[in-house]
C-alpha positions in Angstrom: 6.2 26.2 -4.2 6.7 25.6 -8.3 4.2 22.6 -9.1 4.7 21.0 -12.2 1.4 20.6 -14.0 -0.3 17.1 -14.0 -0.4 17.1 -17.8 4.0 17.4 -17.4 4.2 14.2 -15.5 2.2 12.5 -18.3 4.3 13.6 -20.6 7.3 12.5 -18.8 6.1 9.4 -18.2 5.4 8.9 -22.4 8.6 9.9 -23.0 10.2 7.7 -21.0 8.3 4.7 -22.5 8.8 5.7 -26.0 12.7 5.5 -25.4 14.7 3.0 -24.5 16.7 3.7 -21.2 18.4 2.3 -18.4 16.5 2.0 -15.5 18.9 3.9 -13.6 18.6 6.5 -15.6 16.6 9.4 -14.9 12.7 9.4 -16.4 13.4 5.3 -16.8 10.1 3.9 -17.1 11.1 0.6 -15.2 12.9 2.8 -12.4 11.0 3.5 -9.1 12.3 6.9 -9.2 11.9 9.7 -11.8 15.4 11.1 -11.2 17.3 7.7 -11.7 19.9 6.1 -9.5 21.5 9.2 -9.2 24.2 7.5 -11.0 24.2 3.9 -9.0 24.8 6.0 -5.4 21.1 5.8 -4.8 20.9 1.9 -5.0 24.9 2.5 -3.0 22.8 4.5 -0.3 20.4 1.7 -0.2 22.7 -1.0 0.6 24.5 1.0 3.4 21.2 1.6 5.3 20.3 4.8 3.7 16.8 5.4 1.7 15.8 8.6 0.8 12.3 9.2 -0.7 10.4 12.2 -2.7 6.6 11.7 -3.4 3.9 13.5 -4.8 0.3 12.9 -5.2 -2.4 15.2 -6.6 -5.9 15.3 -7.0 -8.6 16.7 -9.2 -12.0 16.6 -8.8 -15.0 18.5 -10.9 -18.7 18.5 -10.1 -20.3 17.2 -13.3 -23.6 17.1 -12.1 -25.7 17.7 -8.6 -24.5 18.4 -5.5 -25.4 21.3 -3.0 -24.0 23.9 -5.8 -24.4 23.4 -9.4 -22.3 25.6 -10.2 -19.7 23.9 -12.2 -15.7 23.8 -11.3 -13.0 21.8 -10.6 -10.5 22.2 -7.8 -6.9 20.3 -7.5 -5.2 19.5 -4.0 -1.8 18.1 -3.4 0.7 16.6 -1.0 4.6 16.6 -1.4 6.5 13.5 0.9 9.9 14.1 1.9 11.1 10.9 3.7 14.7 9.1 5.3 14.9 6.0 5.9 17.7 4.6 8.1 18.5 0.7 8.9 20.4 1.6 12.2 21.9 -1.8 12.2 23.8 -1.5 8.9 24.4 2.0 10.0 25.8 1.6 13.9 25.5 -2.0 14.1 22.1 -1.7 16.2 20.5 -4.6 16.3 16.8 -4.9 14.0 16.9 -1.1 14.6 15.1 1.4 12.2 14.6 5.0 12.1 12.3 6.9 10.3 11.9 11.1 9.3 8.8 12.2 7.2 8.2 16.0 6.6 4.9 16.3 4.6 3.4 19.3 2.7 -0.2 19.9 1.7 -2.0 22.5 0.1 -4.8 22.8 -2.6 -9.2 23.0 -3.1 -11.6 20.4 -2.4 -14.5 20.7 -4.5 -16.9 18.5 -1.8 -16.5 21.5 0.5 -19.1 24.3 -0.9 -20.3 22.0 -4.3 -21.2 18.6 -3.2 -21.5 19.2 0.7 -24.0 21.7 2.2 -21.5 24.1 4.1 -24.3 24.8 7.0 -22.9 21.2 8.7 -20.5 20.0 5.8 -19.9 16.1 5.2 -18.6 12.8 5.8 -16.4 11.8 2.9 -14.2 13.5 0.7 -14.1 13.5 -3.1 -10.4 14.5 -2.7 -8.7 12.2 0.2 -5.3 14.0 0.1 -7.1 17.5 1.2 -7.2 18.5 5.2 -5.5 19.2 8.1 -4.4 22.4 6.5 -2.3 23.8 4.2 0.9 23.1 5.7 4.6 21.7 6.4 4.3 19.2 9.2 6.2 16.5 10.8 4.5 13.2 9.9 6.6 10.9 11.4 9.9 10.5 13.6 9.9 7.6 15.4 12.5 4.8 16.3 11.4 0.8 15.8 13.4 -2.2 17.3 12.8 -5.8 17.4 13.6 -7.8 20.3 13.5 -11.9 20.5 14.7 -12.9 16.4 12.0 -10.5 15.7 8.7 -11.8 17.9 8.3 -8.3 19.9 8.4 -5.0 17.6 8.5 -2.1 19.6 7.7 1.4 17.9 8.4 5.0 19.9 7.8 8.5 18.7 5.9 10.9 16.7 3.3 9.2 13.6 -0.7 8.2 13.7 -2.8 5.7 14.6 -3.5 4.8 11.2 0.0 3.3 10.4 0.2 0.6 12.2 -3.7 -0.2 13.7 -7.5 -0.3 11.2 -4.7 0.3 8.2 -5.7 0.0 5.0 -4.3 1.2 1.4 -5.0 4.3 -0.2 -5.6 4.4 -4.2 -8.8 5.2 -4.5 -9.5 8.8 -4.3 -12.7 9.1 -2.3 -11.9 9.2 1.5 -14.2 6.1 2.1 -12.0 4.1 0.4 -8.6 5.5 1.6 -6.6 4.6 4.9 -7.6 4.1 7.9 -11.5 4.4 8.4 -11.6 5.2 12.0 -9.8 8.3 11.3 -12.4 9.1 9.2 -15.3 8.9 11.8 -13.6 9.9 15.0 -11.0 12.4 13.5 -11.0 14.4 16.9 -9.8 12.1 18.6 -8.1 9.6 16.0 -5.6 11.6 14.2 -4.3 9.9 10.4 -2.2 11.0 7.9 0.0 13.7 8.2 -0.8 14.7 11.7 1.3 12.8 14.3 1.7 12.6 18.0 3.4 11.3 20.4 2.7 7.4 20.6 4.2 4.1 21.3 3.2 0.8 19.9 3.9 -2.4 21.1 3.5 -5.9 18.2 3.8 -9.3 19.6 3.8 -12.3 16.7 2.0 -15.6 17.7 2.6 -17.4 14.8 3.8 -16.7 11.4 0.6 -15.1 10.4 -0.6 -13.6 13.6 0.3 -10.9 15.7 -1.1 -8.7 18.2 -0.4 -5.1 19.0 -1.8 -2.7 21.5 -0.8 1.4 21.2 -0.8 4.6 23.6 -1.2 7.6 21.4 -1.4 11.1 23.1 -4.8 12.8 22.3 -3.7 16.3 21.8 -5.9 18.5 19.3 -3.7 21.4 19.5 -2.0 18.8 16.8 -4.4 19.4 14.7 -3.7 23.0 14.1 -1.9 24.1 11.0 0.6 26.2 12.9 1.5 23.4 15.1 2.6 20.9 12.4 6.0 20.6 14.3 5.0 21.3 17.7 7.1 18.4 19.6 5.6 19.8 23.3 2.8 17.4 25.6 0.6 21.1 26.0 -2.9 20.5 25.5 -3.1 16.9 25.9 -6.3 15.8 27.3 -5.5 12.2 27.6 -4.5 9.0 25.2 -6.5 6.8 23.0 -5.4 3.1 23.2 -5.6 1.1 20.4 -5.4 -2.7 20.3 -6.1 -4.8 17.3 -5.1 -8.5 16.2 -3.9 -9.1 12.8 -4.2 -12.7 10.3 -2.6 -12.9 7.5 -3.3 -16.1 5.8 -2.5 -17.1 2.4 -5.7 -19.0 1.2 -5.2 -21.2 -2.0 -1.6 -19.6 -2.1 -3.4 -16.1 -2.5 -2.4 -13.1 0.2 -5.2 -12.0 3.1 -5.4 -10.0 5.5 -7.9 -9.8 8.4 -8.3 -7.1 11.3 -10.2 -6.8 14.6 -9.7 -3.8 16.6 -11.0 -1.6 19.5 -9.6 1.6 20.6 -10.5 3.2 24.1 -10.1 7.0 24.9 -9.6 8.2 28.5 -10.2 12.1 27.7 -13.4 13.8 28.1 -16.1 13.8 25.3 -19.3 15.6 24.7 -22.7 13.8 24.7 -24.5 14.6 20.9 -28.2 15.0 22.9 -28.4 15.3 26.7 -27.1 17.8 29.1 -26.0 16.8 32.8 -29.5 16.3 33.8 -30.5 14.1 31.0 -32.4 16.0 29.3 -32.1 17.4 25.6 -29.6 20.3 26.0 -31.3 22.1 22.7 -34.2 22.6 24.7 -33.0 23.4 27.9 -30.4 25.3 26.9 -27.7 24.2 29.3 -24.4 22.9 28.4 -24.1 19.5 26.8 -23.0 16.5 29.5 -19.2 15.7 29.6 -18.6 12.2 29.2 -16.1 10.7 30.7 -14.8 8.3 28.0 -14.9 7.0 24.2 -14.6 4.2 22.5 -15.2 1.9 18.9 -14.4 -0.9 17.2 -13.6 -2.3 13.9 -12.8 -5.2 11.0 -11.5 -5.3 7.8 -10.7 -8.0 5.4 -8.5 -8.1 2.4 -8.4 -11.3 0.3 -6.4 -12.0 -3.1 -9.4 -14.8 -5.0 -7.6 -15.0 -8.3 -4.8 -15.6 -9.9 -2.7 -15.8 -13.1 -0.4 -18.8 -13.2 2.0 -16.6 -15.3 2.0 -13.8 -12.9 0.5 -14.3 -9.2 0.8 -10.6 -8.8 -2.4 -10.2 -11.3 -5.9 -11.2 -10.2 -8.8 -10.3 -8.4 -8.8 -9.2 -4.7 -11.8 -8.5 -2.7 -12.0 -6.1 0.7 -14.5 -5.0 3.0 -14.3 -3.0 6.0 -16.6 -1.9 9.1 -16.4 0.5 11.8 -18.5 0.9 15.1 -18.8 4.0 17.4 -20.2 5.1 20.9 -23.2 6.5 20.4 -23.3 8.8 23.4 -20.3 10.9 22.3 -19.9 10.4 18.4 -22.2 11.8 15.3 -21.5 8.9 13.1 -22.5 5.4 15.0 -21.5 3.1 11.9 -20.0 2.7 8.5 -19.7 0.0 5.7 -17.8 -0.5 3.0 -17.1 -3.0 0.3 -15.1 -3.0 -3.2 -12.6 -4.9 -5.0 -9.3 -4.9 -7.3 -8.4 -6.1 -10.1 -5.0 -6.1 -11.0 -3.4 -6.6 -14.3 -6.5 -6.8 -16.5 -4.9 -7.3 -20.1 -1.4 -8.5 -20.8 -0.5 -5.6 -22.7 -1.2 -3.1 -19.4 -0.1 -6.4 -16.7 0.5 -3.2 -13.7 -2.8 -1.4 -14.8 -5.4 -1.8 -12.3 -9.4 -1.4 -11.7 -11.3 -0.6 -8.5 -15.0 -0.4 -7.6 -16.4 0.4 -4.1 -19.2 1.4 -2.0 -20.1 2.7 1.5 -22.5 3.6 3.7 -21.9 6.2 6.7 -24.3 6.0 8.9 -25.1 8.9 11.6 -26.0 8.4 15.1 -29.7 8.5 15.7 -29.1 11.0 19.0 -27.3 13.3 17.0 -29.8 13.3 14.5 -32.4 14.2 17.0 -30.7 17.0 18.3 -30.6 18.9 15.3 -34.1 18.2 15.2 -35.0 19.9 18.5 -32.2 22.7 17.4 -34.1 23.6 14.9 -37.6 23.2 16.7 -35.9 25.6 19.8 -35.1 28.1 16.8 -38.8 27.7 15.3 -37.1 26.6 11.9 -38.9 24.1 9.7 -37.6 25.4 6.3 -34.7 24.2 4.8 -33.9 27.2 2.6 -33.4 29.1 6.2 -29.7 30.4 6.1 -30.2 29.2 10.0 -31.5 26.4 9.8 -29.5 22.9 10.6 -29.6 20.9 8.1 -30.3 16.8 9.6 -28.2 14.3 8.8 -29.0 10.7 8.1 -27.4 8.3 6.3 -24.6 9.2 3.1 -23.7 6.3 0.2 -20.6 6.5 -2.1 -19.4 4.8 -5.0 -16.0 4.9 -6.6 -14.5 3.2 -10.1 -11.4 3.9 -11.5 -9.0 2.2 -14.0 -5.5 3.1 -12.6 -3.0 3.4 -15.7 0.5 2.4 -14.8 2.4 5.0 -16.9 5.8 4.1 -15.7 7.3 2.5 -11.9 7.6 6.1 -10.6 4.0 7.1 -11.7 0.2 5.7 -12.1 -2.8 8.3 -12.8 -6.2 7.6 -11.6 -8.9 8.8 -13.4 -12.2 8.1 -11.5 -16.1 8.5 -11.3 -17.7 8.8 -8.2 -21.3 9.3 -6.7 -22.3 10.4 -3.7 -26.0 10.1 -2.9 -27.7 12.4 0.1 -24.0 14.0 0.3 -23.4 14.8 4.2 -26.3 12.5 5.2 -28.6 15.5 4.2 -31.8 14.6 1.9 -32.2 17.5 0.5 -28.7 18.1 -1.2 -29.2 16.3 -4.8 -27.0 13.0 -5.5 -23.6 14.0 -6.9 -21.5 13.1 -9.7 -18.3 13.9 -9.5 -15.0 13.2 -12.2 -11.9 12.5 -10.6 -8.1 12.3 -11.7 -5.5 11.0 -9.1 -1.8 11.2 -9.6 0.9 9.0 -7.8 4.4 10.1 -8.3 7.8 8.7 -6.6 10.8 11.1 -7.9 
């Protein structure tokens, strides 16, 4: 596929601001659209229950110092969104029916895999959030949503991910710490994000204005996850669900937006024990197979809060966020994670859609796991790091992230970032990286 090149959309996007123009007109910079209204039918569509979207984000990301390899590059990944929208009641008169279609398109380098992460047992986060789960077309989402009682029960059936509806989170930082849904992150084998869907229904109950509960049943399928499955629509190779449920608060404190989350999700397909084999003992020193457990499970909060405000504008301010994950530590390598950051939004009147963010986290592995690579290395008489066989052991990774996100026009904002990754991959030996970002975030 033809890419434009990052440095075009810039342009675009200066053009458009240096000219006056319409904002249905195509390259408008107070459209939410590159391409314009398509003459007014676009906004037409819209009205009649049609919305179609195009989106495009890319990242680049360069080692500028450390890492595993200090060899310096960069590498650039990308994602193309193709989306339909339909409001079924507008449409066929359904009532507080939706439908939604997502095709999605990936492809692209990520420099964390052989510069900043040791390839031997690779790592946690990503300096590039939009690469993985191949380069491929797949079928993101196609589900069906209806609300029943003047709205108080939302029911949700079809094909999308966990991370859409429970442990969500936004997405504009570039480092995969701070992006979407953290669970994901931790438990990807089982918890599947953004683009990779499944079969799933989700049911939301509201208890008050600002309160609702909602409980899922997603099939756990890793066939899914393969890049020539991406629109495989068949139950073969399930091994069971993961059920989600999570209670949601939205208060508005001092007339400033929050959000607050609770979850815990529950899978009834087997999982592998990170130390012990069935007879309790380590199974890198006897030898036998690991134990098969017969569950897994987790937990997790988050917390979003808007603190200031602008009296002209309640849109600019400062907004705080924090979230935390916690795993089983029989079956999963990482047992917790932390993070913490905040936004600021509209930081000088002259640039009131510009926006700064600053975050850090901590992944924290499993002590069990960490032993075992011990005794895997003390069954292979390896005690030398250098060793091409030797398994690296992982501890504990930190990340930082700032960027200044510069709102070029509605249709498009670039990213440029800093990050810094210290033991990268929870391995000591691998030197503290610095890494430049630039992420771009395009609607045509």
């Amino acid at each position: 596929m033809f890419l434009l090149p990052k440095n075009c959309y810039i342009g675009l996007a200066l053009t458009a601001l240096a000219a006056p123009t319409s904002a249905s007109e195509m390259f408008a910079s107070d459209s939410p659209w590159m391409l314009g209204d398509w003459g007014g039918s676009r906004s037409e569509l819209q009205a009649k229950g049609y919305d179609f979207t195009l989106g495009y984000t890319g990242e680049m990301g360069s080692n500028l110092h450390g890492g595993y390899d200090h060899d310096r590059t960069a590498r650039y990944s990308d994602q193309f969104t193709f989306g339909s929208h339909l409001d079924l009641q507008k449409i066929f008169g359904w009532n507080d029916t939706e439908f939604q279609l997502t095709l999605t398109e990936r492809h692209g380098d990520n420099i964390s895999n052989d510069r900043i992460n040791d390839p031997r047992v690779g790592g946690f986060t990503s300096a590039q959030e939009v690469w993985g789960r191949g380069e491929t077309w797949r079928l993101t989402q196609l589900w069906v949503k209806q609300k029943y009682f003047d709205g108080a029960l939302d029911v949700k059936f079809g094909r999308f991910g966990e991370g859409e509806d429970f442990n969500s989170f936004p997405c504009d930082f570039q480092n995969l710490a701070f992006c979407g849904s953290q669970v994901g992150n931790w438990v990807g084998g089982i918890w599947y994000n953004w683009p990779v869907s499944q079969w799933a229904l989700r049911v939301r109950y509201n208890l008050a204005d600002t309160l609702y509960a909602q409980v899922g049943v997603y099939e756990q399928n890793p066939s899914n996850l393969e890049s020539g499955n991406g629109f495989k629509l068949s139950g073969s190779g399930t091994q069971g669900a993961i059920m989600p449920i999570e209670l949601v608060w939205s208060p508005r404190v001092n007339d400033l937006k929050g959000e607050y989350r609770a979850g815990y999700y529950y899978s009834n397909a087997k999982a592998q024990d990170v130390l012990d084999d069935s007879n309790g003992q380590p199974a890198a020193l006897s030898g036998a197979a690991y134990r098969s457990r017969s569950s897994k499970h987790g937990m997790w909060l988050g917390a979003q809060q808007q603190v200031t405000s602008l009296a002209s504008d309640q849109s600019r301010g400062l907004s705080l966020f924090a979230n935390a994950t916690l795993h089983d530590k029989k079956t999963n390598a990482i047992d917790n994670y932390v993070q913490a950051g905040l936004v600021y939004k509209g930081p000088f009147d002259a640039r009131a859609k510009d926006d700064i963010g600053f975050a850090l986290a901590r992944v924290h592995v499993n002590p069990a796991y960490r032993k075992n690579a011990r005794l895997a290395n003390q069954a292979a008489g390896l005690d030398d790091y250098d060793n091409p066989g030797f398994l690296p052991v992982q501890d504990t990774e930190y990340s930082a992230e700032l960027y200044y996100g510069i709102h070029l026009a509605d249709w498009l904002t670039v990213r440029p970032n800093l990050q810094y990754i210290r033991h990268p991959g929870g391995v000591s030996q691998v030197d503290g990286a610095l890494i430049g970002g630039l992420k771009i975030q395009s609607s045509f």
